[in-house]
Each structure stands twice: as C-alpha cells, then as structure tokens.
C-alpha positions as CSV (number, residue, x, y, z in Angstrom):
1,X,104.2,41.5,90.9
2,X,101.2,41.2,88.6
3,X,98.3,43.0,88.7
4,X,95.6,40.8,87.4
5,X,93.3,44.2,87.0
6,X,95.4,45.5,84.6
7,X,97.6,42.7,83.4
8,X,100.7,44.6,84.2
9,X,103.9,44.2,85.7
10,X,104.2,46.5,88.5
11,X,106.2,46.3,91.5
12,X,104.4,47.2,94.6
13,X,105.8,50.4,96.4
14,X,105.3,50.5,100.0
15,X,104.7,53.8,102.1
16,X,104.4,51.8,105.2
17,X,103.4,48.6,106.7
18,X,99.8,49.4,106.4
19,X,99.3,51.2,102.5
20,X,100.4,50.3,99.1
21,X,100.2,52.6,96.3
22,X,99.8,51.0,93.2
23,X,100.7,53.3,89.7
24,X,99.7,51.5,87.3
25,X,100.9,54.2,84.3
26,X,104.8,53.6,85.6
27,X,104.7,57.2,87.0
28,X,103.3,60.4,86.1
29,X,99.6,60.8,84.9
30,X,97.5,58.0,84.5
31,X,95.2,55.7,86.4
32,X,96.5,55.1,90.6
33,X,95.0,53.0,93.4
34,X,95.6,52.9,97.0
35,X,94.8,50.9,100.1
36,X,95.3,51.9,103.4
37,X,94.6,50.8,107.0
38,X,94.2,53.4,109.2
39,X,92.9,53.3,113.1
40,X,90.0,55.7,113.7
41,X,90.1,57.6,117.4
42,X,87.5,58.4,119.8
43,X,85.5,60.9,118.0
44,X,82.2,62.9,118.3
45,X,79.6,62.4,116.0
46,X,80.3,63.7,112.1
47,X,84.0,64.3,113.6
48,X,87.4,63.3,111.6
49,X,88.3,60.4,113.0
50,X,91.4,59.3,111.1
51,X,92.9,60.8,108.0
52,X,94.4,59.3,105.0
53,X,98.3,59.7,105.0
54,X,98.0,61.0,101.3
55,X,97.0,63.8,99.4
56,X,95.8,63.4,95.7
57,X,96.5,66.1,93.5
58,X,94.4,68.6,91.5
59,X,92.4,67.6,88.4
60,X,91.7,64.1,90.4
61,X,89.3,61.7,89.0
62,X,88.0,59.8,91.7
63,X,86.6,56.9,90.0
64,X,86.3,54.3,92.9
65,X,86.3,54.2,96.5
66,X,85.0,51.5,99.4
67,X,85.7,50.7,103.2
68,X,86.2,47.7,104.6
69,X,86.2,46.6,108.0
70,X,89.5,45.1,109.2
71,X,89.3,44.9,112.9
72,X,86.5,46.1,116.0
73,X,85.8,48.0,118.5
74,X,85.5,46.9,121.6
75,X,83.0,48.9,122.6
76,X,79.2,48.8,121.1
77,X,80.3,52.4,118.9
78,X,82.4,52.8,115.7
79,X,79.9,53.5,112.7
80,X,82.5,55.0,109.8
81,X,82.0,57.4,106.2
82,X,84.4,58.4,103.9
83,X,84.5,61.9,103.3
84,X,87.2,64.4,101.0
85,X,87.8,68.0,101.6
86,X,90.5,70.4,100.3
87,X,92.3,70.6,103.3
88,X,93.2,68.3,106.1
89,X,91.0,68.2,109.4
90,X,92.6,67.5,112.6
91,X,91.4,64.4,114.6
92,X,88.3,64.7,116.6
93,X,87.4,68.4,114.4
94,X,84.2,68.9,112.3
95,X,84.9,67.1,109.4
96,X,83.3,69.6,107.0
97,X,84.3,67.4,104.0
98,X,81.7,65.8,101.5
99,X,80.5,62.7,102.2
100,X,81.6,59.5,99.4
101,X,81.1,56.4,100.9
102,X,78.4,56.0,103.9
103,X,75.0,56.3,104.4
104,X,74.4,60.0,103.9
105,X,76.1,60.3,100.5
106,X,73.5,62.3,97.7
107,X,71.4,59.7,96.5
108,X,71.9,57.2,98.4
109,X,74.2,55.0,96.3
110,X,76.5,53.5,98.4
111,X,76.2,49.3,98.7
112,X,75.2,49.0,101.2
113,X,73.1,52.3,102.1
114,X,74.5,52.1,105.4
115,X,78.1,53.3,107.0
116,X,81.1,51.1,107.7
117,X,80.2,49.4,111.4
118,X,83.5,48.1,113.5
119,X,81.4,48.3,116.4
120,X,81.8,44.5,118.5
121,X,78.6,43.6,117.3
122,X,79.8,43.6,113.7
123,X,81.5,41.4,111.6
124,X,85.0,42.1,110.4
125,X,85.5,41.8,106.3
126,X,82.5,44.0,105.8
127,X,83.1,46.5,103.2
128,X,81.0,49.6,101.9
129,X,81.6,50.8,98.4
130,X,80.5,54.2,96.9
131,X,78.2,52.5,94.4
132,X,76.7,54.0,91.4
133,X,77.8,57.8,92.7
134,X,79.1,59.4,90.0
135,X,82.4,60.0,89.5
136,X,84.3,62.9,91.5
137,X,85.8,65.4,89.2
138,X,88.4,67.5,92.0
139,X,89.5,70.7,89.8
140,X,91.8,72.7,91.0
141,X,91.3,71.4,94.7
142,X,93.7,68.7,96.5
143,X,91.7,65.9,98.0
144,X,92.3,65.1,101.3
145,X,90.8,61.7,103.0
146,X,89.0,61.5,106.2
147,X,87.0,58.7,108.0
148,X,84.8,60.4,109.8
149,X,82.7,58.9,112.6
150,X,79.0,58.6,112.1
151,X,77.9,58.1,115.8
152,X,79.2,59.6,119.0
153,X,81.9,57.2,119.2
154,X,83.8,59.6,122.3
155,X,83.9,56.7,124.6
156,X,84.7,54.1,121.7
157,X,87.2,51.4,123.4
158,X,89.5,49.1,121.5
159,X,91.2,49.9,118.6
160,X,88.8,49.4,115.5
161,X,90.4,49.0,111.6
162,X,89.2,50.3,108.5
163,X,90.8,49.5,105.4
164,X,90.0,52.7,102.8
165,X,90.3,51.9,98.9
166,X,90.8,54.8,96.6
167,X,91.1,54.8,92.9
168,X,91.3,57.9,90.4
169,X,92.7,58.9,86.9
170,X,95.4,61.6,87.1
171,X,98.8,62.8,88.8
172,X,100.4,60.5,91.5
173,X,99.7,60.9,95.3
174,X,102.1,62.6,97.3
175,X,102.3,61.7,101.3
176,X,100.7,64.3,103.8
C-alpha cells in the first residue's frame, strides 16, 4: 500500500485487528509509526488505565504522538493522557510515567491544552496532539505507553475508545 507521507511502498503489517505498525525504513533503524485502539478500564484518578501492546526500544526518538477519541463512555467520566515510563504499569496502578499528551504536560503544549474526553458528553473524532513539546530523546530506557485516566473514572460504564498515535526515529517496536 502507499504511504502518501512518505511516498513509499510499504505493505501494512498487522499485530491485531486494532494496531498497524507501519516501518517505513523496510526494517531495522529508521523512522516507525503506530496506531493503536486500545479500551481504557475503570480507573482512579492519574491511574494506568490501558497500556500500549508495544514497547519501543532504547535510543527512541519520539517525534510525534496524539489521541483521538474513537468511541464513549457511557457514563459522564473518561478524561484520558498519554504518559511513557520505563517499565510497564499494571491497570488501575499509579501511573508514575511522564505525562506527553494531555493537559498537564510541561508547558502546556498540547492542542488542545486539555486531555482526551470519551466521557457521553463528548464528541467522538476528537483528537489531542502533543503540540509544540519537544521531541523525547529515550536513552538507554525502553518506553512503555500508558493512557492514564485524568479523573476518577472508578465507576466509568461503557466501554470508551482511544485511538493512540506514536511516531519516533530509531529501532523497530517489539510487542509487550
């Protein structure tokens, strides 16, 4: 399939139903994108609430990253940030990661300035993007990816959808 970002032929490779990893350097090092639909649980506030089923590798350059709202809550709860860490949190955990898309990341760069909402007031297709935040140099760390709820969303009913965008400069991803 093309990719009319890069002009590329690339055929998609599919880890599931839900995610597509895109390589766009064949394989190896290079520039990598990846989309994936994941269904946040009943969390407490600032609590892992779903986890990306990747891990990217050391030396990562996160260049991009966005959420976009898929499907809603049921409930009046489900307020969403993107966070990395170094290791992976368990569902419903302290998230302990650093905050890179949502309302509380440094600066307040996101666009919007807010955090994903899936809540049934919302509107599905909204999306959050990490703005002008500078780019994420990882080092020697993995990156794992959590959203993380930003609200008490405990007694959240329904099952609410958030698509999570990632794109960086180096090694592949491997699944978690």
């Amino acid at each position: 399939m093309a990719n009319p970002m890069y002009g590329q032929n690339k055929a998609d490779t599919y880890l599931d139903d839900s995610s597509t990893l895109f390589d766009t350097s064949g394989s190896g090092l290079g520039m990598h994108e990846y989309y994936e639909v994941v269904e946040p649980t009943t969390a407490d506030d600032n609590d892992v609430a779903a986890s990306l089923s990747i891990v990217i590798p050391p030396q990562a350059q996160i260049m991009e990253a966005a959420l976009i709202g898929v499907a809603l809550a049921s409930s009046d709860h489900g307020l969403w940030a993107l966070e990395y860490h170094n290791a992976a949190i368990a569902d419903d955990a302290a998230s302990g990661g650093t905050e890179m898309v949502g309302e509380d990341v440094s600066g307040n760069v996101s666009l919007p300035d807010n955090d994903l909402d899936t809540s049934n007031n919302a509107a599905i297709g909204i999306v959050v993007h990490m703005g002008t935040l500078a780019q994420i140099q990882r080092s020697t760390a993995v990156t794992h990816l959590h959203v993380c709820a930003k609200e008490d969303c405990s007694s959240m009913t329904g099952t609410p959808k958030v698509g999570v965008y990632i794109r960086w400069f180096g090694y592949p991803a491997s699944t978690v």
